[in-house]
N, C-alpha and C positions, 0 to 999 in steps of 0.2 A: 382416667384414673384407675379404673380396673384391669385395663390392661399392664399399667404399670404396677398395682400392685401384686398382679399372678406372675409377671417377670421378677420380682424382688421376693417371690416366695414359693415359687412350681418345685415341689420336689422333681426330681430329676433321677435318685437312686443313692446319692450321697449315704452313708450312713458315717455319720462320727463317731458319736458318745452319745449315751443314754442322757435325756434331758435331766431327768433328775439329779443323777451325778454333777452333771455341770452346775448346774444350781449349786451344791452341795460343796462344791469345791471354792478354793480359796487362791487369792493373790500371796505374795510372800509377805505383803504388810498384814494382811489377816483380812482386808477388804474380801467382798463376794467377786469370784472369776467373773463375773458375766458385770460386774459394777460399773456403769457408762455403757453399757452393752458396745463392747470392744470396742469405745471410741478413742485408745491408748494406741489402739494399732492401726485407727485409720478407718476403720470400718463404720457406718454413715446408718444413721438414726432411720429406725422404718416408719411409715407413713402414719401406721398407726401407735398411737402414744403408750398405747398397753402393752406393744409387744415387749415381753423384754431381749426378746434377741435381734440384730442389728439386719441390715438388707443385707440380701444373699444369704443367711440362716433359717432356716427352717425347722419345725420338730413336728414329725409323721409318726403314724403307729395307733395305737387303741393309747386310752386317757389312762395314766399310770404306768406306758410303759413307752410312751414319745424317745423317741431316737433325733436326735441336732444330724442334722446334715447339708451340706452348703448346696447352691446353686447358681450359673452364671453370673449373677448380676453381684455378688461378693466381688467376683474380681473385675468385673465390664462395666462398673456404674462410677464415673469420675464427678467429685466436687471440688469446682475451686472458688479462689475468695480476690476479689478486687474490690480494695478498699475497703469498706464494709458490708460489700454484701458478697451473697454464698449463689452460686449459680451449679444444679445438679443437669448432669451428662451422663443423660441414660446411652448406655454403650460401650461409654469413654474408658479408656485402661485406668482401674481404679489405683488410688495411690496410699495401699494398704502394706502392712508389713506384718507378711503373711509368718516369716520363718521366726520372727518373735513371738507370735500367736503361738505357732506349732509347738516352741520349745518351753514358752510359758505352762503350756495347759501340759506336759510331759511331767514339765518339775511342779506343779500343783499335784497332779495324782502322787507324783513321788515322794510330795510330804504326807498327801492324806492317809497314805500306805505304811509312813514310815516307822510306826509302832501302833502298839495296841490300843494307848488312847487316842492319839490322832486317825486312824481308821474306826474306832467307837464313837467319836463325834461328829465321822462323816456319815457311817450310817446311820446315826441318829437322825442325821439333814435325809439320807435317802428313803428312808424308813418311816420319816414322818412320827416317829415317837420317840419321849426321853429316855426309854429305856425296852430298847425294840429286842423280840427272843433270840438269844444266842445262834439257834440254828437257822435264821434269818443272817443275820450276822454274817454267820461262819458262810451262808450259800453264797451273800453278797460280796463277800472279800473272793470268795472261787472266782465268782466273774468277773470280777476287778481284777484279779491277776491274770486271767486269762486274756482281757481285754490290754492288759499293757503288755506283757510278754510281748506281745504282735506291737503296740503301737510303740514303746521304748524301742525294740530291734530298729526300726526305721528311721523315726526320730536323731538317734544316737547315731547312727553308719552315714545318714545322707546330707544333715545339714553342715554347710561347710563353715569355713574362717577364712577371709571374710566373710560376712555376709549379704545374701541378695539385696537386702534395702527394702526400700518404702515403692511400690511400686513396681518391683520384679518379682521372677521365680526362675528355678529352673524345671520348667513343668516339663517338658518332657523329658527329665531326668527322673522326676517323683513318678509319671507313669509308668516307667520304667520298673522303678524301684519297688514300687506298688504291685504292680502283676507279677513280677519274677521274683519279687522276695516275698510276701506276704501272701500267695494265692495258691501257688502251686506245687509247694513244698508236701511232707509226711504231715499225718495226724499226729496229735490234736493240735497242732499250733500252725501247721502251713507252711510254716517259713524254711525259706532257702536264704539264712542270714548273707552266707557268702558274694547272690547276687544282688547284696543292697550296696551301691559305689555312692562315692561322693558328689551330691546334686550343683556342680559348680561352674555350672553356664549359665548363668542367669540372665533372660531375655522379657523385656517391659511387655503389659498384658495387651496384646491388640485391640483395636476397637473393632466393634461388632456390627456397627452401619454399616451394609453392603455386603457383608464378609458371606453370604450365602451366595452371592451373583458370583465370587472368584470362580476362574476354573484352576488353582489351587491354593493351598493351603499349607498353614503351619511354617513356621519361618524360612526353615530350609526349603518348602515349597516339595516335599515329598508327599504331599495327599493331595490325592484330584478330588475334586469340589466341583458344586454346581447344583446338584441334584437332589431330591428329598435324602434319598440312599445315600448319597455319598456324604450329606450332611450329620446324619444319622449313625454314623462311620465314625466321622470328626468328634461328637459328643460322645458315643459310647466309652471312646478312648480315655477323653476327658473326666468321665462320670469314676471309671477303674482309677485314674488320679486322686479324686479328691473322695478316698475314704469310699469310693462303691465296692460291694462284698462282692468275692471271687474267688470259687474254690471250685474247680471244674474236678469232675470227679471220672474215674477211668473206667469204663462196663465191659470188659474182655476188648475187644479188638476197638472202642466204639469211644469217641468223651462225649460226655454229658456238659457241653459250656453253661449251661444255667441252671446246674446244681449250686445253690447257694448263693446264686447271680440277686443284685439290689440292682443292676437296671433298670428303669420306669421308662419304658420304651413310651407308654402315654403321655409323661412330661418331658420326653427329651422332643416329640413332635409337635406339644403346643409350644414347648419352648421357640423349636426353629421358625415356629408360625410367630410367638411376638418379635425373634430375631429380626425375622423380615421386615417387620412394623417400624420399625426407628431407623427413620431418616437421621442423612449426617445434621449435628445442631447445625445449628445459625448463628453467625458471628452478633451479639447483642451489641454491639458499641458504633459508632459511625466508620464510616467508610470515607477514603478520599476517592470517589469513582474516577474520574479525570486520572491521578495516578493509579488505580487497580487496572484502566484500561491499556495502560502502558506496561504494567505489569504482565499481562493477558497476553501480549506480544512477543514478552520475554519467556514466559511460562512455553509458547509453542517453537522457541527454536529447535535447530536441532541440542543436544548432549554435549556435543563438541561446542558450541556458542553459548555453552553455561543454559541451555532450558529442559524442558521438565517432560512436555511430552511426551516421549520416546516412551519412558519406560512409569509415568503413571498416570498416563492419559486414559480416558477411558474408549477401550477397541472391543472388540468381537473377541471374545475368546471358543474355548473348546463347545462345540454341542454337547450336552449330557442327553444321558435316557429319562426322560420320554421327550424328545424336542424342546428340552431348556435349554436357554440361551442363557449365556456367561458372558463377564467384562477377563479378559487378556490379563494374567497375571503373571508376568518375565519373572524367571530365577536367572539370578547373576551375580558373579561377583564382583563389588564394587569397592574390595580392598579393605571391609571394616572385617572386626575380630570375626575367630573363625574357631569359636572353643567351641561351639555349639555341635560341631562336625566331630569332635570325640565322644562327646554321647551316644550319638548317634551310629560308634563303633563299638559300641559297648557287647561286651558276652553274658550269656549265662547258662546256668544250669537250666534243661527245660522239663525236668524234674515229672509230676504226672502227665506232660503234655509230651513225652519223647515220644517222637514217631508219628506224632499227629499227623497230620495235612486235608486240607479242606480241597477235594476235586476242584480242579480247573481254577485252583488260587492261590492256594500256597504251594511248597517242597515239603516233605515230612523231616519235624524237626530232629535236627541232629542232639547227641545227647547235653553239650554244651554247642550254644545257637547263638545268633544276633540275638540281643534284646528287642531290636528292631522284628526279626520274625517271630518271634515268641507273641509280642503286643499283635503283630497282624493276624495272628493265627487265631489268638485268643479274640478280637473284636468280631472279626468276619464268621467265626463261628460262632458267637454270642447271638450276631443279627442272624447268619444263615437259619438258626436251628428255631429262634423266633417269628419269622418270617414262614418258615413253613409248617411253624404248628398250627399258625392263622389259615394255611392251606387246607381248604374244604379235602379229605381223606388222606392227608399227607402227612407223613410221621417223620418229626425231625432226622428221622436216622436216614433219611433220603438224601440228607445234605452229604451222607459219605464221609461225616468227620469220624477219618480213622486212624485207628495207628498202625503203621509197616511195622510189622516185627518180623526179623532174619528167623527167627524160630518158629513163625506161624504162615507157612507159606502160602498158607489157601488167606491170605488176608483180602479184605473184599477192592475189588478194584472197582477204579475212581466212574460213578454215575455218567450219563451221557448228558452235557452240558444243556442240552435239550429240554430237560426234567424237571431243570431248577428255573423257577419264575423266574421272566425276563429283569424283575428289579433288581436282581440280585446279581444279574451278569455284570454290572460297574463295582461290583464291590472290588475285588482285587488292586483295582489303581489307588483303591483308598490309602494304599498303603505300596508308594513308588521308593526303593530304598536306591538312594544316593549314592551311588558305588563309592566316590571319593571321600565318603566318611570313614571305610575301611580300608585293613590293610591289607595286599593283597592274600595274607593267608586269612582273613575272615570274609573277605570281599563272596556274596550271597547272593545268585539267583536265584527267583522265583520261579522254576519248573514247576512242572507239573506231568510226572508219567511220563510219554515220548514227544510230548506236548508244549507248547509254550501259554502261561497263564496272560493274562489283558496287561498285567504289570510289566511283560516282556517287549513292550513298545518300542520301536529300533529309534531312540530318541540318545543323544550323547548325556552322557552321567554330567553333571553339573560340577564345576570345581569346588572344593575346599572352599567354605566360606562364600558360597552361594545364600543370597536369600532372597523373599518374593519384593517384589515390588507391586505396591498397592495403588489405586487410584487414591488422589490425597482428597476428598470431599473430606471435607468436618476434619482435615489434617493440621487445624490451630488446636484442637482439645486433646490431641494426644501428647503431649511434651512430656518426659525427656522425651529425645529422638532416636534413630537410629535402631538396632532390632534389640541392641542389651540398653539402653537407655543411660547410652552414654553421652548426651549432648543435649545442653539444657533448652537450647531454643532455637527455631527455626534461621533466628540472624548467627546464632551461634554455625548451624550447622552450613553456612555459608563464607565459614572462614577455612582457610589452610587447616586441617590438622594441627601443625603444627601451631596455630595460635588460638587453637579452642581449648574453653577451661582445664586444667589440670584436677581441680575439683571443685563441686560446688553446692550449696545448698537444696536441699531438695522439700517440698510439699506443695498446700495446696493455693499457697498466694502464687497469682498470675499476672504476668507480665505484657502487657498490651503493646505496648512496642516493637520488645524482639519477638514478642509470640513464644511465650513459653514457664519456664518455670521463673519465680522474679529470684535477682540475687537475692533480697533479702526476706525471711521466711519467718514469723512469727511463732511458728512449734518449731522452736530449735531440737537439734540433738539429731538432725539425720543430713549426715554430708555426704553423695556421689564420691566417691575416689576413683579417678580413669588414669589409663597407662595409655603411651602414644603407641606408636607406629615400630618400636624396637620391641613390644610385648603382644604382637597380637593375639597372640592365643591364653592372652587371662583371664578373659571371660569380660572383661570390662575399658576393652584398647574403644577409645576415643575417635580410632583411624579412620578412614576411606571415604568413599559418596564426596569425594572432590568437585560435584558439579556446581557449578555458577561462582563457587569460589574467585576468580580471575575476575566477574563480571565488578565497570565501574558500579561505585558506592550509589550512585543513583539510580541503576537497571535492578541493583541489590534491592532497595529502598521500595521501588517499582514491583516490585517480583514479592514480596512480601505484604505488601498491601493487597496484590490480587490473588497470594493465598486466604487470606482472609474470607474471600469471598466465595469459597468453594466450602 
């Protein structure tokens, strides 16, 4: 039980909104924002009856000045409902809706701001008095607006129409959006409005069993994985997403990546230590063993005879440093939607970080960059400069994060790879950029000086619409299917394309048969809409992973019983 409740509450670096504000603030009926403690959006009762905010929220800081900030198990904790009872799946891709949350608590501050009385009756709620002093007031409204300026710009530019649903995000779109518009821009606000793009590839939240054994990562299968470090990579990334502070500050030739930095490098390493801890669940219901073992059969043909093997069996994958051992994670494309690869092409301003580069990792950034190397620049030097302040006489500035400037020719040249602790040499694969997400005039090497960086691996760039394939343990608790969670169930995604749902019901009643979400859903009001195989790039096509489709109805039958058992 302790260890579950430090997973459903380990700050991590999250910073949201100040707790008392939240408190403070209000629904559009007049109800309290935090009222059910987000159980509107999906988000799942904490363990303890007092807390008032839901798993995965958190409030850190000294008492009277608590800051809400989320943590994995917000979006990695799945509960569903068979019949009448509730079965919780620590790990499982939670089935929350996150971009109504987002845009609830935007238009909440926008009423409490929206005149003089309504901002007087909220800081009365923050103030804690009916009639708190003016210049209390007047300080609290400064950092109310200062606080929404940043959080309305993002808000307002990144959520799309339609929207992600019950279930998804497009989180590497909000990382995105996050570090290049809200961290790196001019004082006092930060913001580089321009590089906030529309978040509209939304992909369902993976589950967390195992996801430390991958040797990669992330859907398009761009981050190598395995490792504490390389783990450590994977989260920081994530922490810059959901609301961690990031304002890297520039010192003549030199950045400072953890001026202003809210990374909890201490909870993002217990974190990956309870990661490790949850095995995939266990199927609760009975089994037909006699048919799962005919399924087991089918499960190891080859790809071409409709089996599964091939590509999510678990094999040997890459060795990480220090002699970890990893399960094989194949990138490929298997012909479903491929919007995820325009993100992933994305530009931007690199504003105080122009001319950066991290010795032996990155290129120094150009003045309009990938999004993609702005985020790798920005993480690997977040860990490099942390990692060697912990070095007994070593000063972050060792790491070489510098900027090339054409007008400062004595700029210091890049350290001898020698210098920097061995943990640190896998950092660069954290971040393998896809060539076929760009276009050849943004398409970006990772050099480094006359040099080639570890990300320079003479490996073929993966096609458009590449993604990992996962070993499927505990792959009955993740439904929808597919990487945008467009296919409601396991029997589903063993039909043609062309004859799976057009759209359908989505939450947390479960389907034991087809394994997956059941047609019919008790919290109505959230329907799936999929496009086929004429729209792949909506963000939401239905398409591809045509395997075992052809197989007879009872190899089908067979084949789905012995996922059960994994």
């Amino acid at each position: 039980m302790s260890s579950r409740t430090d997973f459903y509450t380990r700050d991590q670096g999250s910073r949201l909104i100040p707790l008392a504000w939240l408190k403070a603030l209000k629904q559009a009926d007049g109800a309290p924002f935090l009222s059910g403690r987000l159980a509107k959006y999906g988000y799942l009762p904490a363990l303890d009856a007092s807390n008032e905010l839901p798993v995965g929220f958190y409030a850190s800081g000294p008492t009277g000045a608590k800051v809400v900030g989320m943590t994995c198990s917000a979006c990695h904790t799945r509960q569903i409902k068979v019949a009448d009872r509730q079965y919780r799946i620590d790990g499982g891709p939670a089935l929350v809706d996150f971009q109504s949350f987002l845009s609830d608590l935007d238009k909440a501050v926008a009423r409490a701001t929206s005149d003089d009385a309504a901002f007087n009756t909220f800081a009365a709620s923050v103030l804690q008095t009916a009639k708190p002093d003016s210049d209390k007031v007047a300080a609290l409204r400064s950092d109310v607006d200062a606080w929404y300026v940043r959080y309305h710009t993002i808000i307002d530019r990144s959520l799309p129409n339609p929207a992600w649903g019950l279930g998804r995000l497009d989180a590497v779109g909000m990382i995105f959006n996050r570090v290049t518009g809200l961290g790196i821009g001019p004082e006092p606000t930060f913001l580089i409005p321009e590089n906030i793009h529309r978040a509209d590839a939304p992909v369902r939240y993976p589950f967390l069993w195992n996801a430390p054994k991958q040797d990669k990562t992330q859907w398009p299968g761009f981050a190598d994985n395995g490792s504490d470090i390389l783990g450590l990579a994977r989260n920081v990334g994530e922490v810059m997403g959901v609301f961690g502070n990031f304002q890297p500050t520039r010192d003549g030739l030199f950045i400072d990546f953890l001026n202003n930095n809210s990374v909890n490098f201490d909870g993002l390493e217990k974190l990956e230590d309870l990661a490790k801890k949850i095995g995939p669940p266990k199927w609760p219901w009975s089994i037909d063993t006699a048919l799962a073992a005919k399924g087991k059969a089918v499960f190891e043909r080859s790809a071409a005879d409709g089996g599964c093997q091939e590509c999510h069996g678990q094999k040997a994958g890459k060795e990480r440093f220090p002699f970890q051992k990893t399960w094989a994670t194949p990138i490929q494309n298997v012909g479903t939607d491929t919007r995820e690869y325009d993100i992933l092409g994305w530009t931007a301003k690199s504003g105080v970080l122009k001319g950066a580069y991290i010795p032996f990792a990155t290129k120094p950034l150009k003045e309009t960059d990938l999004a993609f190397n702005i985020l790798s620049t920005s993480v690997i030097g977040t860990i490099g400069e942390h990692v060697l302040s912990l070095s007994k006489g070593a000063s972050p500035r060792a790491l070489g994060a510098s900027v090339q400037s054409e007008a400062a020719p004595g700029a210091p040249q890049p350290v001898d790879a020698t210098r920097l602790p061995a943990v640190l040499q896998d950092l660069p694969g954290a971040f393998r950029f896809p060539d076929a997400a760009a276009t050849p005039e943004t398409r970006l090497r990772l050099d480094m000086g006359a040099g080639k960086s570890n990300a320079d691996v003479a490996t073929p760039a993966p096609p458009k619409g590449a993604y990992e394939s996962r070993v499927l343990y505990g792959i009955w608790a993740a439904a929808p299917y597919l990487h945008n969670g467009s296919v409601a169930s396991l029997a589903e995604l063993l039909k043609p394309a062309s004859q799976r749902q057009q759209r359908f019901a989505i939450g947390p009643d479960y389907d034991v048969n087809n394994i997956g979400i059941a047609a019919s859903q008790t919290q109505a009001g959230n329907v799936r809409e999929t496009t086929g195989c004429d729209d792949l790039n909506s963000g939401n096509s239905r398409c591809g992973h045509e395997f075992g489709t052809s197989l007879p109805d009872t190899d089908k039958k067979a084949l789905l019983e012995y996922l059960k058992t994994l």
